[in-house]
C-alpha positions in Angstrom: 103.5 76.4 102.2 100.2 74.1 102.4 103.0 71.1 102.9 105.5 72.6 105.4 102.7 73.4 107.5 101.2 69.5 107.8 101.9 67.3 110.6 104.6 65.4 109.0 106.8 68.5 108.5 105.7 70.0 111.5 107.5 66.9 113.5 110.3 66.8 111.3 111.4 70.1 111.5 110.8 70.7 115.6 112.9 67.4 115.9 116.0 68.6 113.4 115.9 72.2 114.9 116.0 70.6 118.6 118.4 68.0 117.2 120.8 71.5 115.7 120.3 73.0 118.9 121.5 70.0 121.1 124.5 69.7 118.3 125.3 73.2 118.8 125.4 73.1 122.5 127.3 70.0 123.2 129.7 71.3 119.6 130.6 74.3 121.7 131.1 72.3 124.5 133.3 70.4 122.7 135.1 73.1 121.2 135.9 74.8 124.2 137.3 71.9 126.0 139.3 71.0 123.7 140.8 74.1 123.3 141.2 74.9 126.5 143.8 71.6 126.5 145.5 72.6 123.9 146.5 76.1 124.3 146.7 75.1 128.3 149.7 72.9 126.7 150.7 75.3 124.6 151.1 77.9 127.5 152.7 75.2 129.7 155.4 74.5 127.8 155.9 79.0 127.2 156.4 78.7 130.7 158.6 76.1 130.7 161.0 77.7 128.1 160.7 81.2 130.1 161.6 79.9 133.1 164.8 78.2 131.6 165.7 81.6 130.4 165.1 83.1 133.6 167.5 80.5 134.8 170.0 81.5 132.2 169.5 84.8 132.4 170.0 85.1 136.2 173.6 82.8 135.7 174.6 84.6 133.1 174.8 81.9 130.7 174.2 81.6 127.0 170.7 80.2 126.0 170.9 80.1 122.5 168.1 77.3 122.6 165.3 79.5 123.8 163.7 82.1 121.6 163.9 84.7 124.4 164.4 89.0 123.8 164.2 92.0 126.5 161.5 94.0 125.1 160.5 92.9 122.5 157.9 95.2 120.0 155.5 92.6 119.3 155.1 91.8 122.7 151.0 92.6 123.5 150.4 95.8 125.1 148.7 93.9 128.2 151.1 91.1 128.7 153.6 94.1 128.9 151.3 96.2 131.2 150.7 93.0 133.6 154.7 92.5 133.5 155.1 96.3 134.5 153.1 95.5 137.7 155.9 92.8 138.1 154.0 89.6 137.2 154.7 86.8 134.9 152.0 85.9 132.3 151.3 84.7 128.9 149.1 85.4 125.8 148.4 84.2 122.4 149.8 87.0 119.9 151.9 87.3 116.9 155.3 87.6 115.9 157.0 88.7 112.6 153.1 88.3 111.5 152.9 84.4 112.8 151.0 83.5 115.3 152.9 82.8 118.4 152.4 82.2 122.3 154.2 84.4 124.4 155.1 84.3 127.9 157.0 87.2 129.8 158.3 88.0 133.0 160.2 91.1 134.8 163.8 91.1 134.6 165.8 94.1 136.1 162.9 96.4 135.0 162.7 95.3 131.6 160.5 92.3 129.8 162.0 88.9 129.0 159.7 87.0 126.7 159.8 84.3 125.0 157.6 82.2 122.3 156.6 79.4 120.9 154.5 78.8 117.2 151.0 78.6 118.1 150.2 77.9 113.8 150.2 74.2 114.0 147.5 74.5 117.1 145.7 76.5 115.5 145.1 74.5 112.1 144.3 71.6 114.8 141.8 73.8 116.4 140.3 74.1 112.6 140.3 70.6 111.6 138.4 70.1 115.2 136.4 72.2 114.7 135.1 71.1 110.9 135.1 67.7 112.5 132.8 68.9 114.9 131.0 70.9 112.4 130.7 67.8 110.0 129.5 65.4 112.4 126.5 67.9 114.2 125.6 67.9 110.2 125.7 64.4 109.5 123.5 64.2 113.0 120.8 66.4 111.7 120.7 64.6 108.9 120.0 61.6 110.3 117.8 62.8 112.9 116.1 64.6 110.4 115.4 61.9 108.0 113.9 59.6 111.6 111.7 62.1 112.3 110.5 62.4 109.0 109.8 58.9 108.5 108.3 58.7 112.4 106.3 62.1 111.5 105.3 59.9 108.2 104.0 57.1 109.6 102.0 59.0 112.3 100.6 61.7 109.6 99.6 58.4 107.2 97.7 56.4 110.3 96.0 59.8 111.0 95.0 60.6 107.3 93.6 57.6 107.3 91.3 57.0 110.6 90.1 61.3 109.3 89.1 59.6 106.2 87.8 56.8 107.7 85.9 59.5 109.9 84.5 61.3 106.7 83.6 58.4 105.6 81.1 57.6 107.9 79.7 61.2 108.2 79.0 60.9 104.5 77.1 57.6 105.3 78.9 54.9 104.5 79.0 52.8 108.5 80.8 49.7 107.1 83.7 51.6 106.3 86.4 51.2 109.7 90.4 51.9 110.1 91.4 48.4 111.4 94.4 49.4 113.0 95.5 45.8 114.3 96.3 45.6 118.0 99.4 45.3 119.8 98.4 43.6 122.5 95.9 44.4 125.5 95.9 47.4 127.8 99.4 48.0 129.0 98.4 50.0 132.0 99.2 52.9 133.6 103.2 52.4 133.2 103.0 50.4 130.0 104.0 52.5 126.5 100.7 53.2 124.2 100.0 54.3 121.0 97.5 56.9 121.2 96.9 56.9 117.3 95.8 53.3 117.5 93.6 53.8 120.6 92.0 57.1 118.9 91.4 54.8 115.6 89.6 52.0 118.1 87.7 54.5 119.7 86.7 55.5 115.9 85.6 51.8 114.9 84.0 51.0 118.3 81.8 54.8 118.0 80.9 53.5 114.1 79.8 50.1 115.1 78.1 51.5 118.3 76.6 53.8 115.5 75.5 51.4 112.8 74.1 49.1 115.2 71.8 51.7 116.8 70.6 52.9 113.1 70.3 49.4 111.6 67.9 48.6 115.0 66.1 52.5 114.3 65.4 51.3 110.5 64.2 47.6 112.0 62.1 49.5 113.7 60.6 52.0 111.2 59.8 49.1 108.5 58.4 46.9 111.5 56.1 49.7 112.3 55.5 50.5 108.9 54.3 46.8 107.8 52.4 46.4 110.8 50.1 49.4 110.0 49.7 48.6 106.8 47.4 45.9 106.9 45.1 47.0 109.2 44.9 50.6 108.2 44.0 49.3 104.3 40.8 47.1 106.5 39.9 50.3 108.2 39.7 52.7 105.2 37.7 49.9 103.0 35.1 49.6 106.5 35.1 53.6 106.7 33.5 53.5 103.0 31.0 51.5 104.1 30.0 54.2 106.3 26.7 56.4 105.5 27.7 59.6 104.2 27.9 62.7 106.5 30.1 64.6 108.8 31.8 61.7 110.8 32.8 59.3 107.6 34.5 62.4 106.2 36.6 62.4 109.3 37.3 59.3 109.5 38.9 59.2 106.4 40.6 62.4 106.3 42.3 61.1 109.6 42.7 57.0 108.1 44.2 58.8 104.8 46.5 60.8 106.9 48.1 57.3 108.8 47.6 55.7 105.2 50.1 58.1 103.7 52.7 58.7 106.7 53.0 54.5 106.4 53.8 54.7 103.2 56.2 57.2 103.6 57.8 55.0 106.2 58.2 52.3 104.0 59.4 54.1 101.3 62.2 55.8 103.6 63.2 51.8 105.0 63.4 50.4 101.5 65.7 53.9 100.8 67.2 53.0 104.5 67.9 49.4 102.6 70.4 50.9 99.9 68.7 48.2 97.8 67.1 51.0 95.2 68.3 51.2 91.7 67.2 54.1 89.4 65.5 53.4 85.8 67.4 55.7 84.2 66.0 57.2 80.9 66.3 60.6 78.6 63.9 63.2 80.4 63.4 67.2 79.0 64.0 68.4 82.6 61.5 71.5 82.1 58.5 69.6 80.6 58.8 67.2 83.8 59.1 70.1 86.0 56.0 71.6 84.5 53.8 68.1 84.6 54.8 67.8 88.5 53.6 71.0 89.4 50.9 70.5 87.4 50.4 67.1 89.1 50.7 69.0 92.6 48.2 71.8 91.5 45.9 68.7 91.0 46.0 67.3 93.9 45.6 70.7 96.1 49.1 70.6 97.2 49.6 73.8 95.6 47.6 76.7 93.8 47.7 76.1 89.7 49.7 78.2 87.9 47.2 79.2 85.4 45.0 80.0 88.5 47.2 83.3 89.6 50.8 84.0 90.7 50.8 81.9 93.7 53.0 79.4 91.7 55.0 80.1 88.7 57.2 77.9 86.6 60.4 79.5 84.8 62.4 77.4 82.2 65.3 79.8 81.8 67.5 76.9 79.7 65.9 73.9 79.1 67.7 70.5 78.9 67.8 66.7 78.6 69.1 65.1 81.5 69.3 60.9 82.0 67.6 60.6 85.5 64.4 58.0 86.6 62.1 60.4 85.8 59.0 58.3 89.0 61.7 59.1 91.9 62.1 62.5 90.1 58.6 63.4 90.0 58.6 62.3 94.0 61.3 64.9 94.5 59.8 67.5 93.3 56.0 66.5 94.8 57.6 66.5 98.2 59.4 69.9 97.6 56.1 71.5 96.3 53.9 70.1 98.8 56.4 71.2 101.4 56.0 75.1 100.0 52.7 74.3 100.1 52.2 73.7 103.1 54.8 75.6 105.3 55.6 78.3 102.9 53.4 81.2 101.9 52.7 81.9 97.9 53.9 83.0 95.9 55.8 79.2 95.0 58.2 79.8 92.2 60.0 77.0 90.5 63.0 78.0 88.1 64.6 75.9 85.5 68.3 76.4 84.5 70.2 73.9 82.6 70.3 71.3 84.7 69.4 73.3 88.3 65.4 73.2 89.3 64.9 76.0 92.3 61.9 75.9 94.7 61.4 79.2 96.4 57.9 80.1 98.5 58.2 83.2 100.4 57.1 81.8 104.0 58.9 82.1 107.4 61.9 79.9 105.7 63.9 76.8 106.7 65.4 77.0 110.6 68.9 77.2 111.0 69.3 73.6 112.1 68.1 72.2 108.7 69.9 74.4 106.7 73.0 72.8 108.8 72.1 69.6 109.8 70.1 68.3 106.9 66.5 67.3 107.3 66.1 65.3 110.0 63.0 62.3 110.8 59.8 63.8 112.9 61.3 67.2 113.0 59.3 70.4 110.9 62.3 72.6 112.8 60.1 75.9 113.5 56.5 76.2 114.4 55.9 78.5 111.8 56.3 76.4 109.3 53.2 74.6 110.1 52.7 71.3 110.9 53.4 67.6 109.6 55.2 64.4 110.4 58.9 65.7 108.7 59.4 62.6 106.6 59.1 64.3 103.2 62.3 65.8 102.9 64.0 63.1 104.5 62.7 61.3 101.3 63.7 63.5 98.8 67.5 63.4 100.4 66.7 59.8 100.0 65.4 59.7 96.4 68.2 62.4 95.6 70.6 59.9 97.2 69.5 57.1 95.0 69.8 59.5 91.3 72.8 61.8 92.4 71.2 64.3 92.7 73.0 67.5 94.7 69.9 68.9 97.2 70.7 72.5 98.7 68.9 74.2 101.5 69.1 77.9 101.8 67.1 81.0 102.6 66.2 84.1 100.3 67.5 87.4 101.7 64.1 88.7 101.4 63.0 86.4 102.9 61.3 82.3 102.0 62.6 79.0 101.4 64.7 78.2 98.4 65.8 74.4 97.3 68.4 73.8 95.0 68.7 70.9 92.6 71.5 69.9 90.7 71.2 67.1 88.8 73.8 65.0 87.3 75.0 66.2 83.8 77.2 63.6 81.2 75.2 60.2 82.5 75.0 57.7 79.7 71.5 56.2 80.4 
């Protein structure tokens, strides 16, 4: 059912049943023309033969040569009613069980008829008719197998630019249809083909597309460089400043800049596609533990031995081949994101080869959950505040090990990330 109702089929069918339909019409058409000529001849010549034995009747002559009778039973009950009112007429009807054509008119108050075999022109009115029949067949046939192969050609050019199209939502920009052209614009009373034109619209949208993210990521590592050398001068002058109040601000603020560079830089190299993983055997829940332990360390989140603000669970521990640095980065990023716009407690749940990172804050917005993370943008306001980069980074790191990354809220409420690493990898 999944196949009659794709385009292909959809064309091919509407042009076969509009192709029976015109068959149909002009195969009646047919039909009734040509039997109108027939059984018009049919009639003229039951005329004929009753007016000759009229003649002969009215001389009083013999007219052995005519099948004529006064009467007769088999005559049909309205040519005898319309020769009672004293008019001639004729009809097809049967005699002695054959079909015959019969033609009466009044004779001194009685009937004179006389036929003719209508048999032969009716076996010709069959073999029209199966002529007609055959050939309005043979027509849909034809038509049907066109439209098919039209219908075929169209459905394939779509398929392709809509995979074209997913293509390029999934990332890849170099990917295009290159539908060649036939020629420029033919105008307003010119023929198009409004497949090609939507598959040029396609590659000139992805070009206009790549272009404007190549010059955005330009841009981001430009920056990104730029800073770098003249924030490392400023934090090694801020340590030559005398302890108190103002270096510690200072450097909380050149630290700040120091990291969001680096996270810039590490999203354009990312950006690059030049990254290669350095894949090795990793127990998934010992590294799990080390990097919230790691986290804990650096005040990114509460320790778990300090109280249940975060908890790890290793329901099914595993070995899984994965670069176990970009790894670690992941899951910094996701703990230090609970950390800061989530509310403990932060619970992080190992399951075969699935790590889960639930706080039990306000949650993700909508527009993450559906868009993906997106650069600069925290989504809601009560999720505190920060420059947005570092989930961008684990899509990006994710990216790089194949690594599946799921966004969702709790029903009661909180954040939950989803990991699913790749199981099977020979490292």
């Amino acid at each position: 059912m999944r196949a009659l109702s794709s385009l292909r089929w959809k064309i091919a069918l509407t042009t076969t049943m509009v192709c029976c339909m015109v068959a149909a019409a002009l195969g009646i058409l047919v039909h009734n023309v040509v039997a109108r000529q027939m059984v018009g001849e049919v009639r003229k010549a039951a005329v004929t033969e009753l007016v000759h034995a009229l003649g002969h009747y009215e001389y009083g002559t013999a007219h052995g040569d005519v099948n004529s009778v006064f009467d007769p039973p088999d005559l049909p009950g309205r040519l005898r009613e319309l020769v009672a009112s004293g008019q001639t007429g004729s009809i097809v009807g049967e005699q002695g069980g054959k079909p015959v054509m019969w033609a009466a008119a009044p004779a001194d108050g009685k009937a004179l008829a006389v036929w003719l075999p209508f048999g032969s022109t009716r076996e010709r009115l069959r073999d029209v008719d199966t002529a007609i029949l055959a050939s309005a067949i043979l027509a849909a046939g034809l038509v049907a197998l066109a439209g098919l192969f039209l219908a075929d050609r169209i459905s394939r050019r779509l398929a392709t630019t809509a995979a074209v199209a997913r293509r390029i939502s999934a990332g890849d920009l170099d990917a295009r249809v290159n539908f060649p052209a036939d020629g420029d614009d033919p105008g307003p009373g010119g023929s198009r083909d409004e497949v090609r034109d939507v598959a040029h619209a396609l590659d000139s949208m992805a070009s206009s597309l790549q272009g404007r993210l190549e010059a955005e990521k330009r841009f981001t590592a430009d920056v990104a460089h730029e800073l770098r050398t003249p924030l490392t001068g400023s934090l090694a002058a801020a340590a030559l400043l005398p302890e108190g109040r103002p270096k510690e601000m200072i450097n909380n603020r050149l630290k700040a800049l120091h990291l969001l560079t680096e996270d810039l830089l590490e999203i354009s190299r990312l950006d690059s596609g030049v990254e290669r993983a350095d894949l090795a055997r990793v127990e998934l829940g010992r590294a799990v533990e080390r990097a919230v332990a790691a986290a804990a360390a650096a005040g990114s989140v509460a320790a778990p031995e300090a109280g249940p603000a975060t908890s790890v669970r290793v329901v099914t521990d595993m070995v899984v081949v994965t670069d176990r640095r970009r790894l670690d980065r992941i899951l910094a990023n996701l703990l230090t994101n609970a950390g800061k716009h989530g509310r403990p407690p932060i619970e992080v749940t190992v399951e075969g080869p699935v790590v889960v990172v639930r706080d039990h804050g306000p949650g993700y917005p909508p527009e993450l959950i559906e868009q993906g993370p997106q650069r600069f943008r925290t989504g809601d306001p009560g999720r505190g505040r920060g420059h947005g980069l570092g989930l961008t980074i684990v899509m990006g790191q994710a990216a790089v090990l194949e690594i599946v990354v799921g966004f969702a809220n709790a029903p009661d409420g909180g954040a939950v990330t989803t990991l699913r690493l790749p199981v099977g990898r020979v490292p």
